[in-house]
Each structure stands twice: as structure tokens, then as C-alpha cells.
PAFIRO-571607 format. One record per atom (N, C-alpha, C, O): x, y negated, z negated. Coordinates in pm, whole numbers, plus 50000, padded with zeros to 5 digits. Each point is the difference from the previous one (the first is absolute). Layout:
XYZ...
***
This chain:
500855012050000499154988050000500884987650000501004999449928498694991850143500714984350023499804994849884498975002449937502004989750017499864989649893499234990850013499934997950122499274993349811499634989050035500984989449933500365000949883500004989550201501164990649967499194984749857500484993749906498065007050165499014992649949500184995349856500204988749956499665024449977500395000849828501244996649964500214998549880501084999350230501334991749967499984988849982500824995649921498264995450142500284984650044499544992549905498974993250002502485009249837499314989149892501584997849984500845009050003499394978349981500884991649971500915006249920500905001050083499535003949822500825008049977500865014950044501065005749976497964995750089500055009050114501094993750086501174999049963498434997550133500464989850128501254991949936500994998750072499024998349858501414990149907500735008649977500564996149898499845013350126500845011449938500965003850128499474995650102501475009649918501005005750098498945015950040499205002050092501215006049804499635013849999498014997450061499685001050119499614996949802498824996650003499594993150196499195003750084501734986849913499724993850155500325010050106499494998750112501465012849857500625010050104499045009349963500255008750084498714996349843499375008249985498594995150111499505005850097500264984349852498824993350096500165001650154499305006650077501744986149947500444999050155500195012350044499865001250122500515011649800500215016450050498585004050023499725005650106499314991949802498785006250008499384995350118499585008950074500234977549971499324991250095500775006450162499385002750103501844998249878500685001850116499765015750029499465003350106500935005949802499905013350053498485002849983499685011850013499344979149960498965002550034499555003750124499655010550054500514971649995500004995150100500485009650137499415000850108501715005549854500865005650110499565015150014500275006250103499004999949784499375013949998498755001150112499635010150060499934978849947499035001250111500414996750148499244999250096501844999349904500334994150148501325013550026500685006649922499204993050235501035007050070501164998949940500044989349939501075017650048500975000349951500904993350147499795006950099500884984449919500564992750071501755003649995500655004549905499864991150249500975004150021500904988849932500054987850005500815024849916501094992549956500994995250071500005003750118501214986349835500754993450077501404995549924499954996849881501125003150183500875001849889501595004750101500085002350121501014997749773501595002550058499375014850094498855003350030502095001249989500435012250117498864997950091499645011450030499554979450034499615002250102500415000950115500954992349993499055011750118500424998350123499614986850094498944994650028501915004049994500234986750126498574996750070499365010250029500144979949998498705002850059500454993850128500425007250090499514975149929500714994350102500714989049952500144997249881500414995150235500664986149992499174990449996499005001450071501114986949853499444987450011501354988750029501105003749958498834986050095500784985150036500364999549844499315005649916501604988550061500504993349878498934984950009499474996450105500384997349780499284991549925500644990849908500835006249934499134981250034500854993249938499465003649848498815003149996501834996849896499825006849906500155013449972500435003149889499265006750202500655014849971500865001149917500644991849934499345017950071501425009849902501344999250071499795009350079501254987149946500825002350105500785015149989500645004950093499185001349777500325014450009499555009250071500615009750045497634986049974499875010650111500024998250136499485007450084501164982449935500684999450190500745015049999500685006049916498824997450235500205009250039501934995650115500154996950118500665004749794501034996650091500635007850122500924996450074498435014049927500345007550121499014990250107500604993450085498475006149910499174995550097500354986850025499364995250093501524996649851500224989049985501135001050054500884991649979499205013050055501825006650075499425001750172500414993350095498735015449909499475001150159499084992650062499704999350119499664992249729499134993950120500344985550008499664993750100501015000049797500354985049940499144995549917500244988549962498155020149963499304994249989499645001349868500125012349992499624985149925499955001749805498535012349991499474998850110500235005349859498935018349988500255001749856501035000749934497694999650036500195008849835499125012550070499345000950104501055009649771499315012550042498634999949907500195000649878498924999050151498744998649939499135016849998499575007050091500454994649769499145014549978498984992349883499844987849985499635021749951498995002049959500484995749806499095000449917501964996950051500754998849936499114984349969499284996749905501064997050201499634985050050498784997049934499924988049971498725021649982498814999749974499904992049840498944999049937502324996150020499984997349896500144990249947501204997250001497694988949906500414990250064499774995549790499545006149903500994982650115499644990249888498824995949947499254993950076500335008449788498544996649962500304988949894500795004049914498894986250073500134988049925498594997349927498994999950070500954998349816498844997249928500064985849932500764998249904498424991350148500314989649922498364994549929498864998450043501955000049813498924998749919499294990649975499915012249983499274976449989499544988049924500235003249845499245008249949501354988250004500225000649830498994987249943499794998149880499694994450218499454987849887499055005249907499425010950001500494977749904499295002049901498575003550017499285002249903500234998550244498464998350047499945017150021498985005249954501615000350084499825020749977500175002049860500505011149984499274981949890499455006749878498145002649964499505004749898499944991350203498674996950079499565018749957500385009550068499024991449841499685011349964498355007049956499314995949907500435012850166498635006550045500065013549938500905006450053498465000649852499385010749998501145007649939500115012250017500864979649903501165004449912501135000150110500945006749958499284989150150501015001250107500234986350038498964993650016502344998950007500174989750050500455000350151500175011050052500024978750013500345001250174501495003749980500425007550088500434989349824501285001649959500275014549978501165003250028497965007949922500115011649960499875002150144501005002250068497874997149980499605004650113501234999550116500445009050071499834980649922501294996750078501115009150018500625003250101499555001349737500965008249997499905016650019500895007450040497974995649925499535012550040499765002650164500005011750039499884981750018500184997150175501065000650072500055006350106501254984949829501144997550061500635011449944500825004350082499165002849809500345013749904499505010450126501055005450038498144998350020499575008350009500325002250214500295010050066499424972749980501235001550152500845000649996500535002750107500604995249747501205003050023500365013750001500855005350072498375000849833500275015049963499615005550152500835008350037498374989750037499515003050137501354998450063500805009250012499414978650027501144995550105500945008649945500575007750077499674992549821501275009849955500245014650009501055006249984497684998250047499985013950052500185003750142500125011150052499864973750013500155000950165501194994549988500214991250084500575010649847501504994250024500514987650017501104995950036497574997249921500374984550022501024990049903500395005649897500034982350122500504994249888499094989149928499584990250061500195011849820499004991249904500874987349974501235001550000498174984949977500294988249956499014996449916498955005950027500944984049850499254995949938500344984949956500984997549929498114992150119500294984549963498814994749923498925000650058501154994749828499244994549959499904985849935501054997949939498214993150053500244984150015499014992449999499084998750081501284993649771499014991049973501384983150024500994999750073498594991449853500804988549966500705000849852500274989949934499965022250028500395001749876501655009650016501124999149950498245009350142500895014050037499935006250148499145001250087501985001749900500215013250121500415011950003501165001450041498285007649930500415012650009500325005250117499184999450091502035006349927499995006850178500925015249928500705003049903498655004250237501105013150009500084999950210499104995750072501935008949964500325000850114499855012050013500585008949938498394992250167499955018550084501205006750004501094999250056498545005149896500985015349983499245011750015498775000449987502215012650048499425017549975500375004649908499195008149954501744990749989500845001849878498955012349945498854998050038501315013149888499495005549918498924997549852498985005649959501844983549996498944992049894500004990449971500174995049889499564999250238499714985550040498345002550018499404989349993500045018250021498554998449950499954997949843499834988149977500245017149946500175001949876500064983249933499184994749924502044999850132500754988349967498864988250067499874988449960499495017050135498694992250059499064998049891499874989549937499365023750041499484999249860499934994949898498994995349948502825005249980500114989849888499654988850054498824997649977501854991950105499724986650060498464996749969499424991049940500165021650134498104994749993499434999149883499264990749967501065019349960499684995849852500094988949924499164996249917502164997050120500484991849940499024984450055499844990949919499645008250215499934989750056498774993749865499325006949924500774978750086499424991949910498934989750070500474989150034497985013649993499314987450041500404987549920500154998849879499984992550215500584988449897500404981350132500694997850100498694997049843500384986650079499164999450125498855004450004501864989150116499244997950131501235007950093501145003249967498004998850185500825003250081501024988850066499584989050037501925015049973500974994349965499674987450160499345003150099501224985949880500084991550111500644993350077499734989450055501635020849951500945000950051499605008550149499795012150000500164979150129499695006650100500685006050091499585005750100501844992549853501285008550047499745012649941500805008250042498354996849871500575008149934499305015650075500035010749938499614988450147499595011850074500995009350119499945011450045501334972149984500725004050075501185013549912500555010650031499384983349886501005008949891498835020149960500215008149910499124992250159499395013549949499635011950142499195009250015502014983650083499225014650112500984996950097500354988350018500095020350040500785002750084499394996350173499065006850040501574981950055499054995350095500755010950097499665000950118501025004649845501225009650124499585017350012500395007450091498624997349781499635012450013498165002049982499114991949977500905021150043498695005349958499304997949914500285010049934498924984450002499544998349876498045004549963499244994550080500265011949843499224998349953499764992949889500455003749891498554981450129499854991049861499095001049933499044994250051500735010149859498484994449943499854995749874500185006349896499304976850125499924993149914498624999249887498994993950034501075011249863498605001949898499754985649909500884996549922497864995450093499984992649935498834996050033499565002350113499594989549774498754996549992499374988050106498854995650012502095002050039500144987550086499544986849952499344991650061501225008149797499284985849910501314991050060501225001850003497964988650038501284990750041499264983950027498854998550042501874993149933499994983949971499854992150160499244990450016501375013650062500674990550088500635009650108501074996150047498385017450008500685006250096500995004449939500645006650082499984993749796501335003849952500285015950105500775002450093498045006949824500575014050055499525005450125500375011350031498774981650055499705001950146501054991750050500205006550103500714983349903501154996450066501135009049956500795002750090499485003349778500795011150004499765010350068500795002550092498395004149891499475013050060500524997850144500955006850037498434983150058500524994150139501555001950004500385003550111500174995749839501474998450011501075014149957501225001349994497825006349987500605014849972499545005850177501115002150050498354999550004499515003550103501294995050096500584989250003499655024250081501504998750079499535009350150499005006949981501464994050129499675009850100499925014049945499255009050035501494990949890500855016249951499014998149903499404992350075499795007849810499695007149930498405001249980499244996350090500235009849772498484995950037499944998449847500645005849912498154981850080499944994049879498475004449976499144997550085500595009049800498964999349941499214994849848500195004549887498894984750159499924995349845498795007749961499235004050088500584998249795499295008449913499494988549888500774993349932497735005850065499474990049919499265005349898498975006650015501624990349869499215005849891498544991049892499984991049916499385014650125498334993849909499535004249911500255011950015498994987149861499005006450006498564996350025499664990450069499675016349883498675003050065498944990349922498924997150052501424998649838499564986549947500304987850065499094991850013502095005650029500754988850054498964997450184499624989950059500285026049974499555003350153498514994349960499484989550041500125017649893498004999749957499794990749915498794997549996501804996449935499624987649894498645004349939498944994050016501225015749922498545006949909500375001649909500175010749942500164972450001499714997849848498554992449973498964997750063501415000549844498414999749899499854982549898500494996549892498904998650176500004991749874500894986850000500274994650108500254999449752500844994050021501345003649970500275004949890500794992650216501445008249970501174985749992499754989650061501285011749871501204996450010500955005850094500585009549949499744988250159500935000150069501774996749972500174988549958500825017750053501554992449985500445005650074499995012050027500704974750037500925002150118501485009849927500354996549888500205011650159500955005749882501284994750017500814997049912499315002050228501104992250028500124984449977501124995550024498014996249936500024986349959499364998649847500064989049945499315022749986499244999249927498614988449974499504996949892500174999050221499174990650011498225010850005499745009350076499454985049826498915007549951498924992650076500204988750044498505018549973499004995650065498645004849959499815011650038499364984249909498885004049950499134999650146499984991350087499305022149902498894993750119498765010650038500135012150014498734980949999499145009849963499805007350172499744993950104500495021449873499965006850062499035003950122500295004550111498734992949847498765000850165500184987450058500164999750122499864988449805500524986650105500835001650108499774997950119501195005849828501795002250098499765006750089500154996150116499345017549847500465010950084499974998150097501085002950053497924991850041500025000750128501244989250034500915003650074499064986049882501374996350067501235006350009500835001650090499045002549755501475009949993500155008550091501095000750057497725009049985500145009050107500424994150155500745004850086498564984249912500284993550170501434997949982500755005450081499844986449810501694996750007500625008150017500804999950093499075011849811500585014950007500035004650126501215001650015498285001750085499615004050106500784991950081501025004350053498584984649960500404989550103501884999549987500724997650097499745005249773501094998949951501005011850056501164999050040497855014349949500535010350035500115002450140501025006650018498534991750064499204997650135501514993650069500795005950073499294982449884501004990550012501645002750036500814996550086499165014149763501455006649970500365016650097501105004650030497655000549995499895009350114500564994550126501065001950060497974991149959500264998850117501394995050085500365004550109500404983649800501424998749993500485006049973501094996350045499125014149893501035012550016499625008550125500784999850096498415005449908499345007950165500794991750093500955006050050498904981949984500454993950116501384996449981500454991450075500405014749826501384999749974500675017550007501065003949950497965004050127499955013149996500345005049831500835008849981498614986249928500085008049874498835006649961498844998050035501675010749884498605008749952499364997749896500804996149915497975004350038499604992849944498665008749905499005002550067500985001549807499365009949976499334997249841500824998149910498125001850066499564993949827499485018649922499655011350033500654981049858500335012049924499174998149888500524991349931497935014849995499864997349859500535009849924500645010150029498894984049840501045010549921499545013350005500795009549996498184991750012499155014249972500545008950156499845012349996500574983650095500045004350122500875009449965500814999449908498895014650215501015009649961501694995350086500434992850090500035017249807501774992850096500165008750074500624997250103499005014149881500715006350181499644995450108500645003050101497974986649907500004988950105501794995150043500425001050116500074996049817501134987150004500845014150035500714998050099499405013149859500905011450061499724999150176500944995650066497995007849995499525000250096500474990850110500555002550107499004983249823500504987150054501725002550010500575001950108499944997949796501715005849996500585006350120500924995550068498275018049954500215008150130499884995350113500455006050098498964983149911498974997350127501134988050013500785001050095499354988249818501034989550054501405006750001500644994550090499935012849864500885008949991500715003550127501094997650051497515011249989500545005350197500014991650046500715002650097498804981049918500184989050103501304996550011500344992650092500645012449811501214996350019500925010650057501074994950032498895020449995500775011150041499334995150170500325006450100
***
């Protein structure tokens, strides 16, 4: 019988090293028990063909014999090649402590990016993890390393909602490689002031790679089916708002919408992907999605 991962997802749980690798095992070899067992990929393969050299390559794998007969730079391209960089970049602000039904977008966050890495890592990929508010930066650089998942883990544990997203707009150039393969995907609530993280997001996007943002909600925030009169706080400004609840809603819903609508559609027409997430939603969705932006790059 399958586990259900469901009964994991309580904050102490998820905050833990051991606890977060237990989650992401259950969700993933769930996930993967129902699907075809897929061809692996990996050292000793055989030669498949030649591709042109590329600026950025490897220059180790020039093929120098061929470079001898024909004048012309050839890497030998097999199946080896299928293996590319997965970068996870986080929103740490203080606005993913936004918490529904004993789960915050921050847990959620991490049980997601926990659980494609453990994926990507079974396809031989190399994991990265960036995370970044105006307070901090956490980074790890893709690697295969053996327990460099592990060392992923701690990081995630550790990350702290806290402050605003940072506003430094250089600072995207410093997190991705414009010369290789990359899978991106950026998780964050998309709370933002002034375009901050839709002009970032824009600027990770390169020929070579594919960027996917992942928007996290919940289903209160989506449905505004509160009751009565509520206090509102901004978490990231701490600025409070009393307001009686059947008045608003409908505006809130048109802004919401109109807001979201907005941020779609500028990423779409920047070829990014673009995908909302509540908390309750199952995650082998986001496995699926994984696979699917995954092959756009082999």
C-alpha cells in the first residue's frame, strides 16, 4: 500500500533534514510507481552523433581527431548529454509565512522544491538552490555530488521568511548560467510592490534554458470566503487593515484576477511558464510539469 504523504505536511515535519527526505521519497516514488519506468542515462554510453561546437561548451569534449580532418571544432554528443542543470529559486520574503489549514506557502515551497530535486536527482541531473529576500542569500551551485542533495535539504530547512524581495536588479545575473542548459524554476507567491519579481523573473530567461515560475496561493487568498469583519496585515510591511468582508470582496476578486491575468500573460509572451499552485493541490502535479519542461530541453 502507498503512503499517503498528506499526514506529513506539518511544520515540524518539513523543518527537519531527515523528515523533508522522507516526504520528498514518499511523493516521488509514489509518483514514479505509476508511470513507465523510463530509460536511464548516464557514463558508458555509446557515441550517438556529432554536433558543431557552441560557444560555452566544454572544450574537453572536442573531438580532436575530427578536428584534425576536417578543421572544424565537433563534440561527440550521446545520450550522456541528456543531463542538464535544475536551479530552484526561492522567494524567502516575509509574505510566504501566509498560512492555511496548519501549512504555510513557505512549507509548501519547500516540500515542492524537496521533492523535484529528489526527482531531477534520480535522472542524473545537477540540483541548485537560491533563496532571497533583502535580508539574505542562500545559494548552493548544481552539483551531482553524492550528498549534495542532502546538503540541499539542510539549506531548505534553514531558509527564514523574513523582510522584502531583495532590490537589487543585478542580482539575477549572478544565479544562472547564460552559456548552458538550464532548468529554472522560480517558487514564489508573486507578492510584489512595483514589478520587483516579474522584471526579475524576465531576466533569468536565456535561449538555452527554460524558466518556470510556480505561484503559490491559498485558497482563502483565491476565494476571499471570509466572514464578517477581519483584520488584514500586510506581513511584509506589517501595515493592518480592518475591513468588512462582503463589501470588498468583489473588488478584491476583480484586482486579484486582473493582477494575475497581468503577470501571466507577461511571462507567456517572454516564453516563460507560468503555473499557480494552492496549497491543498496535489504535488505530483509539479512532478509532471518537471518532466514535461524537462524534455523541452534534451
Amino acid at each position: 500500500m502507498k503512503q499517503d504523504y498528506h499526514q506529513l505536511l506539518q511544520a515540524k515535519i518539513i523543518n527537519s533534514v531527515a523528515g523533508l527526505a522522507l516526504i520528498s521519497r514518499v511523493i516521488v516514488d509514489g509518483y514514479l510507481s505509476g508511470l513507465n519506468r523510463s530509460r536511464r542515462v548516464g557514463s558508458g554510453l555509446e557515441f550517438s552523433q556529432y554536433r558543431g561546437y557552441e560557444p560555452g561548451d566544454d572544450l574537453r569534449l572536442l573531438d580532436w581527431k575530427m578536428l584534425a580532418r576536417s578543421g572544424r571544432y565537433y563534440l561527440k554528443q550521446s545520450e550522456v548529454e541528456t543531463h542538464i542543470a535544475v536551479k530552484f529559486i526561492l522567494d524567502s520574503s516575509k509574505s510566504m509565512l501566509h498560512t492555511e489549514e496548519g501549512i504555510s506557502k513557505m512549507d509548501y515551497a519547500k516540500v515542492v522544491i524537496a521533492s523535484l530535486a529528489y526527482l531531477a536527482q534520480s535522472q542524473g541531473d545537477a540540483v541548485g538552490l537560491f533563496a532571497l529576500n533583502d535580508k539574505q542569500l542562500q545559494s548552493i551551485y548544481p552539483t551531482v555530488k553524492k550528498q549534495h542533495y542532502k546538503r540541499l535539504l539542510l539549506e531548505l530547512t534553514k531558509v527564514q521568511s523574513q523582510g522584502k524581495w531583495p532590490g537589487d536588479q543585478e542580482a539575477s545575473q549572478k544565479l544562472h548560467d547564460r552559456s548552458h542548459k538550464e532548468l529554472i524554476f522560480f517558487v514564489t507567491d508573486m507578492y510584489e510592490y512595483n514589478e520587483e519579481l516579474t522584471q526579475f523573473i524576465k531576466r533569468l530567461k536565456t535561449v538555452r534554458n527554460e524558466v518556470v515560475v510556480l505561484q503559490i496561493m491559498g485558497n482563502h487568498e483565491l476565494e476571499f470566503d471570509y466572514k464578517g469583519y477581519v483584520i488584514f496585515e500586510d506581513l511584509e510591511t506589517g501595515t493592518k487593515l480592518k475591513v468588512e468582508t462582503s463589501a470588498a470582496k468583489k473588488e478584491y476578486l476583480s484586482s486579484l484576477e486582473t493582477m494575475m491575468a497581468k503577470v501571466r500573460n507577461e511571462l507567456l509572451s517572454e516564453g516563460i511558464s507560468y503555473e499557480l499552485f494552492k496549497l491543498n493541490d496535489k504535488i505530483e502535479e509539479v512532478l509532471n510539469l518537471f518532466l514535461k519542461r524537462r524534455n523541452k530541453l534534451l
